[in-house]
C-alpha positions, 0 to 999 in steps of 0.5 A: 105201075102203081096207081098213082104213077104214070109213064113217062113223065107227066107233062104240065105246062107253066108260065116261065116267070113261075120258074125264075125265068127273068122274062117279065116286063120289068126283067124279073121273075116270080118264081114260086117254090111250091112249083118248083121244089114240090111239084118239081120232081114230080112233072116235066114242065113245058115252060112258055110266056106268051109275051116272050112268044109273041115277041115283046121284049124283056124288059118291055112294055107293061100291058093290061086288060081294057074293054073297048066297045065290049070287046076286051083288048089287051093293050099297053099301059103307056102306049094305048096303041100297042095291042096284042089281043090277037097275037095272045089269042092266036098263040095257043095254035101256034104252040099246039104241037109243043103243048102235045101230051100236057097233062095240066098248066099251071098259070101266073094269076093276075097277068092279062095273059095267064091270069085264068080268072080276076085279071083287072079290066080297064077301060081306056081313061084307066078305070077298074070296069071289073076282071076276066081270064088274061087272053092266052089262057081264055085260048087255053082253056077254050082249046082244052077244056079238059085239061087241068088249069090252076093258077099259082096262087090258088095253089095255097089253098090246100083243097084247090092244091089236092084237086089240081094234083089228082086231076093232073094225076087222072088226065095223065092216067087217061092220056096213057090209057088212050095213047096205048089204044082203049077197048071197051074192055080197057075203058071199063077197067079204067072207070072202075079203077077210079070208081071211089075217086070219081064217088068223092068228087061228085056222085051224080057224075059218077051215076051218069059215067057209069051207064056210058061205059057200060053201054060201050061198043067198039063200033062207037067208041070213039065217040063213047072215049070223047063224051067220057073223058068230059065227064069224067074231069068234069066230075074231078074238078068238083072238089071232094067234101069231108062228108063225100070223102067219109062216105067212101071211107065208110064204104072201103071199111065195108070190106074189112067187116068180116076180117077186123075184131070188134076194136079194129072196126070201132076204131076205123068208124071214131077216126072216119068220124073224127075226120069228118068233123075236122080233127084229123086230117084225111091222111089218118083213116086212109094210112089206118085202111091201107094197114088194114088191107096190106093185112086183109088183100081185097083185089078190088080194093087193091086196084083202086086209085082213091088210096094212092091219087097222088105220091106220097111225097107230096103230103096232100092228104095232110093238108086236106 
């Protein structure tokens, strides 16, 4: 297995209309190619529309996001006394068993219950207030709060994009890790397995990982497994800077000091550099490292995900 290869599948959850599933209110889609031509071939995707599921009908009533009394309602537009709050709410339980092994979700954004973020509210004259998560995916990220969420059209950002793909990659790694039985040796493996991946996304969530595992005790580990899995995709979900991305690049040309001529390590130092300051993408000083250590083997370095967060096919390094 490679690092950046799980096994089986991985499972992502998505809004079925992002598939071309005609299940929207007006009977149409919103199928979004990225997710399904890209990323595709790459996931198991768990498809579910919370309208559908709760049984509004296809076509159907359009609903919205309107606060009443303080307390946001998910009602419909021509008919203010259909509300479905709580069926949006309650569903998350009700597919709990089917969302088993999902390793990231992947939203429709601006719908009052996928939308994770900026979903219009109103108040009941039809007045814009301002915007809040759509009620299904609040239930989401409320029952897993780990688990890796982004919306479709954030996913044209190509950092946000590179961000979500490593930490679905990452959760799925972890999920594995845990379905298979950790001990506090397989626990330290993991963290220092993704030492420089977790150092490019925050280096203080690094520095407070890192006394957890070493303290690590089979008689607490439980608790030890929970606390780290938080901090570990918290630390991921910050997303990784040139400069943070420079310092582990740096850090890898470390190993290579006393194996690369003099002309070999000035190159490495003018791409990292040229990288920093944005002239070439991050694809560059990782292909020149992974040259050089295919020519120079450092087992530490071979077990690092940092050089292979994601497939290749993907082409996130080239955008980032």
């Amino acid at each position: 297995m490679t690092p950046t290869d799980p096994s089986p599948r991985i499972r992502v959850g998505v809004s079925r209309c992002l598939l071309g599933d005609e299940v929207r209110f007006d009977g149409g889609h919103k199928r979004d190619r990225y997710v399904t031509d890209v990323l595709g071939p790459h996931f198991e995707f768990v498809p579910v529309c919370p309208e559908v599921e709760i049984g509004l009908p296809v076509p159907g009533p359009p609903i919205r996001l309107v606060q009443i009394d303080g307390a946001l309602r998910v009602r419909g537009v021509r008919d203010a006394e259909l509300d479905v709050t709580d069926d949006l709410e309650g569903l998350y339980g009700r597919i709990t068993d089917r969302m088993s092994g999902v390793s990231g979700f992947v939203l429709k954004r601006g719908s009052p219950s996928c939308g994770m973020e900026r979903v219009k509210v109103y108040d009941p004259t039809g007045r814009t207030l301002g915007s809040d998560a759509g009620r299904f995916a609040a239930a989401l990220l409320a029952a897993r709060p780990n688990l890796p969420v982004e919306e479709e059209g954030r996913l044209n950002d190509p950092r946000l994009r590179e961000n979500f793909v490593t930490r679905v990659f990452a959760y799925a790694r972890w999920q594995q890790l845990r379905a298979e039985g950790v001990t506090v040796a397989a626990l330290q493996r993991f963290h220092a397995r993704h030492k420089l991946l977790l150092l490019a996304h925050n280096q203080a969530g690094h520095r407070r990982l890192g006394p957890r595992v070493a303290s690590a005790r089979p008689e607490t580990l439980d608790a030890t497994l929970d606390a780290y899995e938080r901090g570990f995709m918290a630390t991921l979900g910050t997303k990784a800077s040139p400069r943070s991305h420079s310092n582990v690049l740096q850090h890898l040309a470390g190993y290579l000091k006393r194996a690369l001529d003099a002309g070999d390590r000035g190159e490495l130092v003018e791409v990292t550099d040229r990288y920093r300051q944005g002239q070439v993408p991050l694809i560059v000083p990782i292909t020149l490292l992974r040259h050089h250590f295919r020519r120079h083997p450092q087992p530490w370095v071979a077990e690092q995900v940092y050089l292979h967060p994601h497939p290749a096919e993907l082409m996130l390094h080239n955008h980032v």
